[in-house]
C-alpha positions in Angstrom: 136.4 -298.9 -29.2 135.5 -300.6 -32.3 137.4 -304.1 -34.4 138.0 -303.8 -37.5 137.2 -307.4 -39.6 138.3 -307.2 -43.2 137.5 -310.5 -45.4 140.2 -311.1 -48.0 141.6 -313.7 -50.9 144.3 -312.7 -52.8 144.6 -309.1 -52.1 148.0 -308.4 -50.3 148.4 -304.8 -51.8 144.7 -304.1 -51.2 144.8 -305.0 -47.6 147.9 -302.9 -47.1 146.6 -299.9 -48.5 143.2 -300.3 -46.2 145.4 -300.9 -43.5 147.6 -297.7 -43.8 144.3 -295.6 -43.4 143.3 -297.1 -39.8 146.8 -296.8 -38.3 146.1 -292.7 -36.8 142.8 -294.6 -35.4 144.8 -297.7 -33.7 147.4 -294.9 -32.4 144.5 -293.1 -30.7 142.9 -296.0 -29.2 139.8 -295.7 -31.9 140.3 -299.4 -33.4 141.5 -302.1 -30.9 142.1 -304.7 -33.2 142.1 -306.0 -36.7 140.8 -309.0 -38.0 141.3 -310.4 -41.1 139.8 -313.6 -42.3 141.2 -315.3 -45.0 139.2 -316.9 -47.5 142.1 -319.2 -49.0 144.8 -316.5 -50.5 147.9 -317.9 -51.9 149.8 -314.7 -51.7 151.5 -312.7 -49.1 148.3 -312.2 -47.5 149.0 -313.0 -44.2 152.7 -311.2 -44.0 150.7 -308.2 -44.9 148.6 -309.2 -41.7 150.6 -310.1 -39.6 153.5 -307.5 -40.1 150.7 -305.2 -39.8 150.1 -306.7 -36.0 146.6 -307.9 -37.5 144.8 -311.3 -35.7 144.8 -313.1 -38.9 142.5 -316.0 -39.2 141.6 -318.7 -41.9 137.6 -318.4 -41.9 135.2 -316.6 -43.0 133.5 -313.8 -41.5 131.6 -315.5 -38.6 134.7 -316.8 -37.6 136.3 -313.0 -37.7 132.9 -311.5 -35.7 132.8 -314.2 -33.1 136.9 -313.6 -32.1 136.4 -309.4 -32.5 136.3 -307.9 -28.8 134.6 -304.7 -29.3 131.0 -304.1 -28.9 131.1 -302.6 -32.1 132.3 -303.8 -35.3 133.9 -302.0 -39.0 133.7 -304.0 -41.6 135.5 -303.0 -44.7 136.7 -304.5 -48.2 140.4 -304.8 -49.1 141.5 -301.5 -50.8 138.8 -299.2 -49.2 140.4 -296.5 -47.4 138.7 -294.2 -44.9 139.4 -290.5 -45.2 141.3 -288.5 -42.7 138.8 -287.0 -39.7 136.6 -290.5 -39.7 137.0 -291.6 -36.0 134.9 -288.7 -34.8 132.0 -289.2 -36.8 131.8 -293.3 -36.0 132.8 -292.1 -32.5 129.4 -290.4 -32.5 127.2 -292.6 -34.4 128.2 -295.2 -31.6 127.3 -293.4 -28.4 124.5 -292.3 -30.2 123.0 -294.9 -32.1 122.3 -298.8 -32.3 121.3 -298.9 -35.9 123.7 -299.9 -38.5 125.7 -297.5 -40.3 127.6 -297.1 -43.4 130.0 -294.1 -44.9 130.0 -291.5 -47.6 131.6 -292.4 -50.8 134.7 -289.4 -51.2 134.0 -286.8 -53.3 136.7 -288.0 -55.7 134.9 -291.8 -56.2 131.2 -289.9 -56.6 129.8 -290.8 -60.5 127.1 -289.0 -62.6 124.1 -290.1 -62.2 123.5 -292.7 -64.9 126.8 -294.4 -64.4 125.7 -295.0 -60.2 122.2 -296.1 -61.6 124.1 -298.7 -64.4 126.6 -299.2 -62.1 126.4 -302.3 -59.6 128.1 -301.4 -56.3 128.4 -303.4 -53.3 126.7 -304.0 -50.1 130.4 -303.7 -48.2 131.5 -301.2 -50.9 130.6 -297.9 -48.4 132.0 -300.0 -45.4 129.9 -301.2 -42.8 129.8 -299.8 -39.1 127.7 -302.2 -36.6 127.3 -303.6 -33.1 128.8 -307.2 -32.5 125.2 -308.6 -31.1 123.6 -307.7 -34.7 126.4 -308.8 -36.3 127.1 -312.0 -35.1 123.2 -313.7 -36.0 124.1 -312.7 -39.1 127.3 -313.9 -39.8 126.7 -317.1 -38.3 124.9 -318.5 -41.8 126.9 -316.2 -43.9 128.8 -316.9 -46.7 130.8 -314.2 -46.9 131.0 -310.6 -45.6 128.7 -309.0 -48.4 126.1 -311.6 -47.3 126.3 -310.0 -43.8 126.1 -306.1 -44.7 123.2 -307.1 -47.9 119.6 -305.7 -47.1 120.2 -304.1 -43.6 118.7 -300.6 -43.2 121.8 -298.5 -42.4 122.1 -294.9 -41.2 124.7 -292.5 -43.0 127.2 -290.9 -41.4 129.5 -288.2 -42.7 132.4 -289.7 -42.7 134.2 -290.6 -46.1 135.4 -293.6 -47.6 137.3 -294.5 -50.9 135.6 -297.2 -52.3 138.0 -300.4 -53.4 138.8 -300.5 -56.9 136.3 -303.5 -58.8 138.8 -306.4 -58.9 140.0 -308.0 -62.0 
């Protein structure tokens, strides 16, 4: 089983819409729980969570890692939504691997060329599939969930994500 630990500020509708794509994954026993760590929103934030039947916690992401359950964590960015079929390839990569792993951006978010090369993307941006016991050394220091998922050698699986629009 894996937890799901989303960082957020200010992104009620962004947080609904990633939530929406994990509910056939909660319903199948996939994700156990949800986490989301709050970083100080003054919106509707945590109605969103918690009409959602999210843990919702003010801290940042070491504080959202340290409470998770699983042995294995998702991490994910307000508004990125997995694609249907995505349990069974993290299902895999889990029994199989100890590595980190991240998705494949959808077919409809893929760019040319130059605009991925000019483009700056980030390290959560693909989501971020990894065990608790790697996670949680880093998180500890971190300030935020980007620090976590920056610089790690990841494997890719063949699931697909949507990516989460920039933000304004």
């Amino acid at each position: 089983m894996l937890s799901v630990v989303i960082e957020t500020r200010n992104n009620e509708e962004a947080l609904a819409r990633t939530l929406a794509s994990l509910v056939g994954a909660a319903v199948e026993g996939t994700v156990r729980e949800v986490i989301v760590c709050d970083l100080g929103s003054s919106d509707q934030t945590h109605k969103v969570a918690d009409q959602a039947g999210c843990h919702y916690i003010t801290g940042g992401i070491g504080a959202g890692v340290a409470q998770a359950k699983s042995d294995w964590l998702l991490l994910l960015e307000p508004g990125a939504r997995l694609v249907d079929g995505w349990t069974e390839a993290v299902q895999d990569h889990m029994e199989m691997m100890a590595m980190p792993a991240r998705f494949s951006r959808s077919r409809l978010d893929r760019q040319p060329f130059f605009s991925r090369v000019l483009t700056s993307r980030t390290a959560l941006s693909e989501g971020l599939v990894i065990r608790k016991s790697q996670a949680l050394p880093l998180s500890r220091h971190a300030a935020d969930a980007e620090a976590v998922a920056r610089g790690l050698a990841t494997k890719r699986i063949s699931a697909e994500i949507r990516v989460a629009p920039p933000r304004k």
